[in-house]
C-alpha positions as CSV (number, residue, x, y, z in Angstrom):
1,X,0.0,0.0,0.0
2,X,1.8,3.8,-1.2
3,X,1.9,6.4,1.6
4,X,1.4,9.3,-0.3
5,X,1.9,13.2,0.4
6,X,-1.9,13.7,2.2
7,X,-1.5,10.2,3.9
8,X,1.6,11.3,5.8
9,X,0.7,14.5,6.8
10,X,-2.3,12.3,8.3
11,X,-0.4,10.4,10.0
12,X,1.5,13.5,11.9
13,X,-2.1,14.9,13.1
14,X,-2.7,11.6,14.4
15,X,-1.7,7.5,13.3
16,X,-5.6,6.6,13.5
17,X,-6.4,9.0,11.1
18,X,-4.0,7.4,9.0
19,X,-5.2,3.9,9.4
20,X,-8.9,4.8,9.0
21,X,-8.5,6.8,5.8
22,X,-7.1,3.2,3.9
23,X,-9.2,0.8,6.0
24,X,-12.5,2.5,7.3
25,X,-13.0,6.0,5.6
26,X,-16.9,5.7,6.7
27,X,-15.7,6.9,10.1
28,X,-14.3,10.1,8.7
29,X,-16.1,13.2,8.3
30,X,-16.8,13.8,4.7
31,X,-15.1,17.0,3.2
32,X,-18.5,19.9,3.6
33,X,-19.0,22.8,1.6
34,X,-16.9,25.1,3.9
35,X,-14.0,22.8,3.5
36,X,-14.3,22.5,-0.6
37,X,-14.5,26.5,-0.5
38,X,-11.5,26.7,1.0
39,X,-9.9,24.4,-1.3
40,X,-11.4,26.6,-4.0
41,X,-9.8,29.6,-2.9
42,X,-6.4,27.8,-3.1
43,X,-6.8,26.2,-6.6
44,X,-7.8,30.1,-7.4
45,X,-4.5,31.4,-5.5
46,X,-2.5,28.5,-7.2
47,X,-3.7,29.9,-10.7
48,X,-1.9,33.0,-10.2
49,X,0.9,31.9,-8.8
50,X,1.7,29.7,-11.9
51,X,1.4,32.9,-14.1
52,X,5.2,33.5,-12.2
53,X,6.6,31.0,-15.0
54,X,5.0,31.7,-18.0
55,X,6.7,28.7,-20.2
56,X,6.1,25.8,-17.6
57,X,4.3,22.5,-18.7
58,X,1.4,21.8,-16.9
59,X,0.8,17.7,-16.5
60,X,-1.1,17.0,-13.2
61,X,-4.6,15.0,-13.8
62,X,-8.8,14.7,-14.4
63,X,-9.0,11.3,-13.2
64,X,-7.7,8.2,-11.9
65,X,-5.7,7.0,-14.8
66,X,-4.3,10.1,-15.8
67,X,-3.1,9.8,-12.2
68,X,-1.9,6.8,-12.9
69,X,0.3,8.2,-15.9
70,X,0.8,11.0,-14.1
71,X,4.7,9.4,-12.7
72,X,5.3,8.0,-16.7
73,X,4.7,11.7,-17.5
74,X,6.6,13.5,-15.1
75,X,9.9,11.0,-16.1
76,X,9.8,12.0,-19.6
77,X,9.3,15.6,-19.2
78,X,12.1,16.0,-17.2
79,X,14.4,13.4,-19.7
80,X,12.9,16.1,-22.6
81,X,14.6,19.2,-21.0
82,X,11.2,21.1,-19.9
83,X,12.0,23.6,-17.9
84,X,9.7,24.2,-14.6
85,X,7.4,21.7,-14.4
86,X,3.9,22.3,-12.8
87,X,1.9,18.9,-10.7
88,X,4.4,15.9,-11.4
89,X,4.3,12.9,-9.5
90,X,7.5,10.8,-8.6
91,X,7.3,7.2,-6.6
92,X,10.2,5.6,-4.6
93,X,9.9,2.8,-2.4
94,X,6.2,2.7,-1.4
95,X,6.2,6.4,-0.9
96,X,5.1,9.2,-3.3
97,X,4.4,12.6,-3.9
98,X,2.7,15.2,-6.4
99,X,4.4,18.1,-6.4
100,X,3.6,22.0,-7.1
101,X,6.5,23.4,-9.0
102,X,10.1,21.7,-9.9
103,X,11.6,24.3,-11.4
104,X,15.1,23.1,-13.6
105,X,18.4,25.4,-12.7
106,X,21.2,23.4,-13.9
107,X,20.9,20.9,-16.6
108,X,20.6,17.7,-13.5
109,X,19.3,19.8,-10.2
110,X,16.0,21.3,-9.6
111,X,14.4,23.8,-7.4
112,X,11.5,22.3,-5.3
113,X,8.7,24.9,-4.9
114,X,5.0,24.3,-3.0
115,X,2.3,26.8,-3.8
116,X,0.5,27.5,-0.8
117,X,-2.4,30.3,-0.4
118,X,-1.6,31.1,3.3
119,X,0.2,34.7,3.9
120,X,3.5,33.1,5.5
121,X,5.1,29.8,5.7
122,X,4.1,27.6,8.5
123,X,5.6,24.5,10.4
124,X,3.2,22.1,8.7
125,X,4.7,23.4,5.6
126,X,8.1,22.3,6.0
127,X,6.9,18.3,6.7
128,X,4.9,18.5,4.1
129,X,7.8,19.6,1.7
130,X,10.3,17.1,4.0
131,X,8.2,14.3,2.7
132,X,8.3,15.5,-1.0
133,X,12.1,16.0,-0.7
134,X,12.8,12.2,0.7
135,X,10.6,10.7,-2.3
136,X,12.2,13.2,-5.1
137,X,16.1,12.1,-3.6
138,X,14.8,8.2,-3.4
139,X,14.4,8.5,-7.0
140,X,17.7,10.5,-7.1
141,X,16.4,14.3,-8.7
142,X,18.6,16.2,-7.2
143,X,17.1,20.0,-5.7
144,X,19.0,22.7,-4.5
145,X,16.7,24.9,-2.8
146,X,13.1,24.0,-1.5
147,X,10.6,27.4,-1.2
148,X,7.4,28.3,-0.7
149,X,5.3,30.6,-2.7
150,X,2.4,32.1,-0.4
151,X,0.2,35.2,-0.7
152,X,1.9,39.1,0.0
153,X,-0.4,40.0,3.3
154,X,0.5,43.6,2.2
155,X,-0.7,43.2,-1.2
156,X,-3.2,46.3,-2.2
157,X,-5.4,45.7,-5.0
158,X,-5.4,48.3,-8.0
159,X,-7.0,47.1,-11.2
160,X,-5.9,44.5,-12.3
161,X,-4.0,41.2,-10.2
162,X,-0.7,41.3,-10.3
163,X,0.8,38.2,-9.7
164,X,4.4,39.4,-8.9
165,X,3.1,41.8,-6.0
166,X,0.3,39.4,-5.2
167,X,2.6,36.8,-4.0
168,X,6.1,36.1,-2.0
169,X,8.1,33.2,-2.5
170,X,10.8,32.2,0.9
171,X,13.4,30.5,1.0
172,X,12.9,26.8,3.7
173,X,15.5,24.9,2.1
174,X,17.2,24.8,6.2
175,X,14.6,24.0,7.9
176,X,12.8,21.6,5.4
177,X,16.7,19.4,5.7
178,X,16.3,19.8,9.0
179,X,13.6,17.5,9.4
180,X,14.9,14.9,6.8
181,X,16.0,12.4,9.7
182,X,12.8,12.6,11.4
183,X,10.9,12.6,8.3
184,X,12.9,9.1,7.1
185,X,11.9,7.6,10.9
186,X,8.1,9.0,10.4
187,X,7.9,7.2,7.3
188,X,8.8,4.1,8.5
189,X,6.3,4.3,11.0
190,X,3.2,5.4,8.7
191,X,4.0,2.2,7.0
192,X,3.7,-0.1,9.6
193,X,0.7,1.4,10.4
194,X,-0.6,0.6,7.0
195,X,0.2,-3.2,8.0
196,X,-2.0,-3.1,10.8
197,X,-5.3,-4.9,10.6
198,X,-6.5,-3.1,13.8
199,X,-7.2,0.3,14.3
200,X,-4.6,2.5,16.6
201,X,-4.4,3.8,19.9
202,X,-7.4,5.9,19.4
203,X,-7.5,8.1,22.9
204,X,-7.3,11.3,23.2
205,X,-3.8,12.6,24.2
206,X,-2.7,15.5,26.1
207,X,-0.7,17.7,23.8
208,X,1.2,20.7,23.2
209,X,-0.2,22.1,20.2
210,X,2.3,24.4,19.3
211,X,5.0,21.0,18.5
212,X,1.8,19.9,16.2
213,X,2.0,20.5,12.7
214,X,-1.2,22.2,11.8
215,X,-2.8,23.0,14.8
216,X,-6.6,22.6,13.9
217,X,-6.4,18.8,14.0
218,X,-7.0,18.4,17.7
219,X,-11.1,19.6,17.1
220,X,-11.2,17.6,13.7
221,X,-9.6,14.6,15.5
222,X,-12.5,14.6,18.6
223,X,-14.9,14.8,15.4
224,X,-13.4,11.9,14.9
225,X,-13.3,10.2,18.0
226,X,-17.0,11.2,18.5
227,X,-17.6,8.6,15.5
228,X,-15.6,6.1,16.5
229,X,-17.1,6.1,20.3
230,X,-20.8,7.5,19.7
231,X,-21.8,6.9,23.7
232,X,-19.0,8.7,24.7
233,X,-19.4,10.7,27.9
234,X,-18.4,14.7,26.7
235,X,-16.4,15.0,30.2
236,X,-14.3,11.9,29.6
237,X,-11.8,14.2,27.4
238,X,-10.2,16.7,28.6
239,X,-7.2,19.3,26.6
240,X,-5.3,22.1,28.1
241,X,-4.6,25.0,26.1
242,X,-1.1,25.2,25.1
243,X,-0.2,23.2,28.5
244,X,3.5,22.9,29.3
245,X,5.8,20.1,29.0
246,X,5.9,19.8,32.9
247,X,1.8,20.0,32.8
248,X,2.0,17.1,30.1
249,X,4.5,14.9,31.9
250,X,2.5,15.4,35.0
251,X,-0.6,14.1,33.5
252,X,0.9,11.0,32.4
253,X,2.9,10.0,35.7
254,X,-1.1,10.2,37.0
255,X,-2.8,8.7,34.6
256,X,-4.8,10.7,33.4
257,X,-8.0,10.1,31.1
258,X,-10.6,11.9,33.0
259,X,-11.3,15.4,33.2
260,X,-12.0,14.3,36.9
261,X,-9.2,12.7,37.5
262,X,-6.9,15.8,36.9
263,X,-5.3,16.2,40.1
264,X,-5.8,19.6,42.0
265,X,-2.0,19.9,42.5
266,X,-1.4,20.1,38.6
267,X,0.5,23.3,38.4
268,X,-2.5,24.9,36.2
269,X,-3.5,28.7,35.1
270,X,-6.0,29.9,37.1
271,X,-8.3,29.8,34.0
272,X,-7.9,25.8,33.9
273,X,-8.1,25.2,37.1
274,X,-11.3,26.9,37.3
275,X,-13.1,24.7,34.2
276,X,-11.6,22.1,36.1
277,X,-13.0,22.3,39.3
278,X,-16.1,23.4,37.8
279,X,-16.8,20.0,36.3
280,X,-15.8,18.1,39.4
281,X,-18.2,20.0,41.7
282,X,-20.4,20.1,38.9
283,X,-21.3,24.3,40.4
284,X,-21.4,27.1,38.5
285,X,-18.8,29.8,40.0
286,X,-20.2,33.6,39.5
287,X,-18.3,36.3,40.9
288,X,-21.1,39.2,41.3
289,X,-19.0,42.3,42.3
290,X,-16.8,42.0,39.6
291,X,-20.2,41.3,37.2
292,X,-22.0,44.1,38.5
293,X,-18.6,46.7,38.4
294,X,-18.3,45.5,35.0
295,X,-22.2,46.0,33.9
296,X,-22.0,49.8,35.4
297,X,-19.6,50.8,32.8
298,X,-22.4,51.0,30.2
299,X,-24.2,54.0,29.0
300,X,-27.4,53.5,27.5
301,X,-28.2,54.0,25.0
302,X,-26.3,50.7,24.4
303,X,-26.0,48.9,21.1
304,X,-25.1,45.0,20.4
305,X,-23.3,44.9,17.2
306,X,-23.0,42.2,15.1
307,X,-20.7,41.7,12.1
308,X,-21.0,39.1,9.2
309,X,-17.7,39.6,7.0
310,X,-16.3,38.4,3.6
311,X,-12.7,37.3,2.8
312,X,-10.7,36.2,-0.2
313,X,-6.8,35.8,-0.8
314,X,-7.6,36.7,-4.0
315,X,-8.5,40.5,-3.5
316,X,-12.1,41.1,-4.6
317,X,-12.3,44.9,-4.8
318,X,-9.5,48.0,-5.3
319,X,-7.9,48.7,-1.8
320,X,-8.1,45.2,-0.1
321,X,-5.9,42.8,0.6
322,X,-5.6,39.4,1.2
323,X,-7.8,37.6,3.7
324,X,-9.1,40.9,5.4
325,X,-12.2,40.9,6.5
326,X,-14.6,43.3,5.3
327,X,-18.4,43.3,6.4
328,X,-21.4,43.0,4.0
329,X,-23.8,42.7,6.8
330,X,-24.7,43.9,10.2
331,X,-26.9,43.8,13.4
332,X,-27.9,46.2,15.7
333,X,-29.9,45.9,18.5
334,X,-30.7,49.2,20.5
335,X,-31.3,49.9,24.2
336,X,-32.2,53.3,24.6
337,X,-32.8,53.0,28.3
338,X,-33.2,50.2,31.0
339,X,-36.7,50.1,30.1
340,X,-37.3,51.0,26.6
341,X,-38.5,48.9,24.3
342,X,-36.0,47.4,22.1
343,X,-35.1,48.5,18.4
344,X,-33.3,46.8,16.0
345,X,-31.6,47.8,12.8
346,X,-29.4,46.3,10.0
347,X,-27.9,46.2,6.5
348,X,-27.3,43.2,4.2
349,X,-25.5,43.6,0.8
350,X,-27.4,43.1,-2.0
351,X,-25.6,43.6,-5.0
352,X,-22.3,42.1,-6.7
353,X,-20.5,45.3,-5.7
354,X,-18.3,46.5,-2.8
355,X,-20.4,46.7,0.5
356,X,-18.6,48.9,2.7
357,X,-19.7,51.9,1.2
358,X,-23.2,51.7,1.2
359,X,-22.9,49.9,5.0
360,X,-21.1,52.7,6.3
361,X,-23.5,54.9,4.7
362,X,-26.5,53.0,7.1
363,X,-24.4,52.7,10.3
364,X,-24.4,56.6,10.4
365,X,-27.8,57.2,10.5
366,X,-28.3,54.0,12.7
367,X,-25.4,54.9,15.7
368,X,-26.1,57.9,18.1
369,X,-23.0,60.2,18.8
370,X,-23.1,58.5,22.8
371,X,-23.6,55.3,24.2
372,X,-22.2,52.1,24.8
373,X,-21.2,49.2,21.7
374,X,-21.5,45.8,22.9
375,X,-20.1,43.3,20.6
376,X,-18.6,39.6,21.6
377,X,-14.5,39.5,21.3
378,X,-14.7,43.1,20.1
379,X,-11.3,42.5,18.8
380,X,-13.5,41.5,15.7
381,X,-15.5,44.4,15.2
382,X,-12.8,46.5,16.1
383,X,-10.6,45.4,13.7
384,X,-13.3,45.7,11.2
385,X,-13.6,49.0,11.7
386,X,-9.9,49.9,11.8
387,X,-9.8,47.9,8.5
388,X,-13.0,50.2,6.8
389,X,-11.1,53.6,8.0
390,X,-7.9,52.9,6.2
391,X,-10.3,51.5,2.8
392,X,-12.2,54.5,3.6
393,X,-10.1,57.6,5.4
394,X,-13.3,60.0,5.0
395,X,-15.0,58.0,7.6
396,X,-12.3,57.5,9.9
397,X,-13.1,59.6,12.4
398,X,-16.7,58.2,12.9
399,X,-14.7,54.5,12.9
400,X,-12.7,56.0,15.8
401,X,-14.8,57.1,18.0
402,X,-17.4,53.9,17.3
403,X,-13.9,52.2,18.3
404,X,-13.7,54.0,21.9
405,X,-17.2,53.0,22.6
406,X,-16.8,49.4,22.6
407,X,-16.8,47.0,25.1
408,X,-16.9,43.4,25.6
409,X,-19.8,41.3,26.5
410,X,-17.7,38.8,26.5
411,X,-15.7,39.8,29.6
412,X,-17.4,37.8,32.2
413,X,-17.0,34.7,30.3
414,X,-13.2,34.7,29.1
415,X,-12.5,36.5,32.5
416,X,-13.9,33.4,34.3
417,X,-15.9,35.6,36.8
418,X,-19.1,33.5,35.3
419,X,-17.8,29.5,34.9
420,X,-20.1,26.6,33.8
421,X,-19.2,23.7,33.6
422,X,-21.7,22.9,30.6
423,X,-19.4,26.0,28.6
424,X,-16.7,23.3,28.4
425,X,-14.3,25.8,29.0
426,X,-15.0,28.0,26.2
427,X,-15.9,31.7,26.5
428,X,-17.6,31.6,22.3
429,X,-21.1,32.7,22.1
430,X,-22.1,29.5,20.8
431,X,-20.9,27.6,23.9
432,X,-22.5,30.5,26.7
433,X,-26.0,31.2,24.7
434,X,-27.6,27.2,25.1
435,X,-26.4,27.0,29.3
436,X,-27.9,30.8,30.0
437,X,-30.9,30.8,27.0
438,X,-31.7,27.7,26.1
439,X,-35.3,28.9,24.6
440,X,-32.6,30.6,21.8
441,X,-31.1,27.8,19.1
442,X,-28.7,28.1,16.4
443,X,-29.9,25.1,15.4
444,X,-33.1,25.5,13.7
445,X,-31.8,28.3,11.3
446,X,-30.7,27.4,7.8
447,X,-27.6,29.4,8.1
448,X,-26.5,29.0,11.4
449,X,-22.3,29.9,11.8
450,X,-20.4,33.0,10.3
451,X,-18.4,30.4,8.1
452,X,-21.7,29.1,6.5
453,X,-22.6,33.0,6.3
454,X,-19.6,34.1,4.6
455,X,-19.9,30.9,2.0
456,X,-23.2,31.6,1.3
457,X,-23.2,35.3,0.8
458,X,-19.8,35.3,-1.3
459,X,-21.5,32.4,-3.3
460,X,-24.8,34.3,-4.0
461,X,-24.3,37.8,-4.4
462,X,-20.3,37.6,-5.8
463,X,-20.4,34.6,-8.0
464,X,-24.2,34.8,-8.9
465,X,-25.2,31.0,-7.9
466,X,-28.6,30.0,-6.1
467,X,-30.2,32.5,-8.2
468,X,-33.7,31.3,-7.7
469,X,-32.7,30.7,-3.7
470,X,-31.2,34.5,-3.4
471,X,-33.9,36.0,-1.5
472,X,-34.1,32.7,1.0
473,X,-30.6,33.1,1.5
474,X,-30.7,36.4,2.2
475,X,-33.5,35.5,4.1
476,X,-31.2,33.4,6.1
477,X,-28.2,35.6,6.9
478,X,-30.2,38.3,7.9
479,X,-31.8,35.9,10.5
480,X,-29.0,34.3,11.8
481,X,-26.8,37.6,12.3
482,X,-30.0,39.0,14.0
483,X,-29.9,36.1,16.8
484,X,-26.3,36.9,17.6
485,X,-27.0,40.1,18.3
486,X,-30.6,38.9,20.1
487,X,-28.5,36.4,22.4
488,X,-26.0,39.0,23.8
489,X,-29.1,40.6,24.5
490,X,-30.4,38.2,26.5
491,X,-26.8,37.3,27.7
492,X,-27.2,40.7,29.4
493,X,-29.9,40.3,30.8
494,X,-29.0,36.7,32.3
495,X,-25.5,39.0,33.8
496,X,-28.0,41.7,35.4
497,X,-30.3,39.0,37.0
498,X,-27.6,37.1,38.5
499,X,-26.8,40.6,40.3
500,X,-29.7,41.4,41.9
């Protein structure tokens, strides 16, 4: 059985993952729509990029034979001289590997260059280009450097894409050999776990994310897990953010595999220690004064604001940039006093244009000159705004002063002076809003996370699909970024009660 490029990286998120992907893929999650956009936007990324070598032969494939060919094809364009050389495939010893760009610079050595639509080089790179490197020396090609071409961060649209300011290509070729020991002992043990007939070690381990390569496997992996054990108790697991070496060791000199079980001496952050003790005791921790000092900053009128943003590496409009995000939709719910009746107020995007504008346009006649903005993580909106004052400079100083009115309703929460053990230790409105309001449900809306929202509105209004579902969708996004800014509401009002 071949351990290819994907495999391997598998492997290094976790060996099960490995083993189930050859042996029992009805336990994995199937790719959703989310997922394939986001491959979308890197094909779209990858386009451009390859306009940096004009002359290169394109081979790559449609379908399973052409894959198939695909090494055949690769051998003889290099024996015929081509150049740079643009999704070949090369096999050595049960191993293999399609590659992005091999670009020739002496007559016998290559450059070895992976197109990625990220805006730097990250650690997961590097393996992924370690394991290219072993199968393209196994079959003896020799490279001289190893690179990565990513997206310019900086990158301001004018007209026109240009593909030279669009992207930056950096130099890895040290830290990509630096990992060719580990990568040849990693390989070896990917293949025996091909060999197995059994499934893995399939428990949940306590790890340092930051030695992971890629560090969103650990939810997809419990996604996972949650298929493989469907009874399972959601307190039986427990993870520590970004816990220590020392906190790691400790944990397995104890035996750990209950979140119970976590001994109270652990040297933990007060934060963890907290969720921890929370689920033992199985009692909710509020700490009033520190609510109530925190609720008496406001100044009515207050106003929950709610964001929906879109995002491209592949700027869509002049003046952005790569993966900013720039709304096409808000909510606003207004409390004028502690007793008025509540207002509410909002734009949506329409049309296949630039939204800011016209949504700046609304949020002046829809924002007083005083009061307090309540938005959860305000870093978001925040950002947002300092992002439509530099698009925009002619409404900067309205962005400014919107910026020194926000506060955080998400305080409490992430502060732990509110702890529930049914928040899993999350402060995310998604966690808080079904322990406090459980009446309120994401659940029964059609468009129910700002991922889906983002998907659906770029999909829709920018690239004209669904056009006899537009005014559902709509429909949709304007419902579901009305409850976020419903439930902080009603977040408040759980925050006043438990202050009386």
């Amino acid at each position: 059985m071949t351990l290819s490029k994907s495999d391997y990286m598998l492997f290094l998120k976790h060996p099960a993952w490995l083993w189930l992907k050859k042996k029992d893929t009805s336990k994995l999650p199937k790719i959703n729509d989310d997922t394939q956009a986001i491959f979308d936007a890197g094909h779209n990324f990858e386009s451009y990029a390859e306009k940096l070598y004009p002359e290169a032969v394109h081979l790559g494939f449609n379908n399973y034979d052409e894959y198939l060919s695909l090494t055949d094809r690769t051998r003889k364009a290099i024996k015929n001289g081509v150049k740079t050389i643009f999704q070949g495939r090369f096999e050595a010893g049960g191993i293999t590997c399609v590659f992005d760009v091999l670009d020739r610079t002496l007559d016998d050595t290559f450059d070895l260059i992976e197109i990625k639509s990220s805006t730097k080089a990250k650690p997961e790179h590097e393996y992924d280009l370690a394991f290219q490197l072993a199968v393209l020396e196994e079959r003896g090609i020799k490279i001289r450097n190893v690179a990565i071409i990513h997206a310019n961060s900086e990158y301001v649209r004018k007209g026109e894409i240009d593909p030279e300011k669009l992207t930056v290509k950096r130099d890895i070729t040290e830290a990509v050999r630096a990992l060719a020991g580990t990568t040849k002992e990693k390989i070896l043990l990917a293949l025996k776990i091909l060999e197995k007939n059994t499934i893995p070690d399939i428990s949940p381990r306590y790890v340092n994310l930051a030695d992971i390569p890629g560090v969103g496997w650990f939810s997809e992996w419990m996604d996972i897990y949650k298929n493989l054990v469907p009874n399972m108790d959601p307190y039986s697991i427990y993870y520590l953010s970004y816990p220590t070496s020392e906190q790691i060791g400790k944990l397995e000199d104890h035996g750990v595999t209950l979140i119970r079980d976590i001994p109270e001496k652990l040297a933990l952050r007060p934060k963890q220690l907290m969720q921890i003790q929370a689920t033992k005791k199985n009692e909710r921790f509020v700490d009033k004064d520190k609510i109530k000092m925190f609720l008496d900053t406001f100044e009515y009128p207050i106003y929950f604001l709610d964001y929906e943003t879109f995002s491209d590496v592949i700027p869509r409009f002049d003046g952005c940039k790569p993966y900013e995000d720039y709304p096409f939709q808000y909510s606003l719910h207004i409390l004028d006093s502690p007793n008025a009746s509540l207002r509410h107020e909002e734009y949506l995007h329409r049309e296949n244009s630039n939204p800011v504008p016209n949504l700046l346009n609304k949020m002046k006649k829809d924002f007083g000159n005083s009061g307090t903005i309540l938005s959860w993580n305000m870093s978001y909106e925040k950002g947002c705004n300092a992002i439509m004052a530099c698009l925009y400079p002619e409404h900067k100083e309205f962005l400014d002063d919107l910026n020194e009115r926000i506060n955080d309703l998400m305080i409490p929460f992430s502060q732990m002076w509110f702890v529930d053990k049914d928040f899993f230790g999350s402060a995310s409105l998604k966690k808080v809003l079904p322990v406090l309001v459980p009446e309120l449900s994401y659940k029964e809306l059609d468009v129910s996370d700002g991922m889906l929202a983002r998907r659906m509105f770029t999909q829709t209004i920018f690239e004209g699909k669904y056009p006899d579902k537009k005014e559902k969708i709509l429909e949709d996004l304007s419902k579901y970024c009305t409850l976020d800014t419903y439930a902080m509401i009603k977040i408040f009002e759980k925050l006043k009660e438990c202050c009386n």
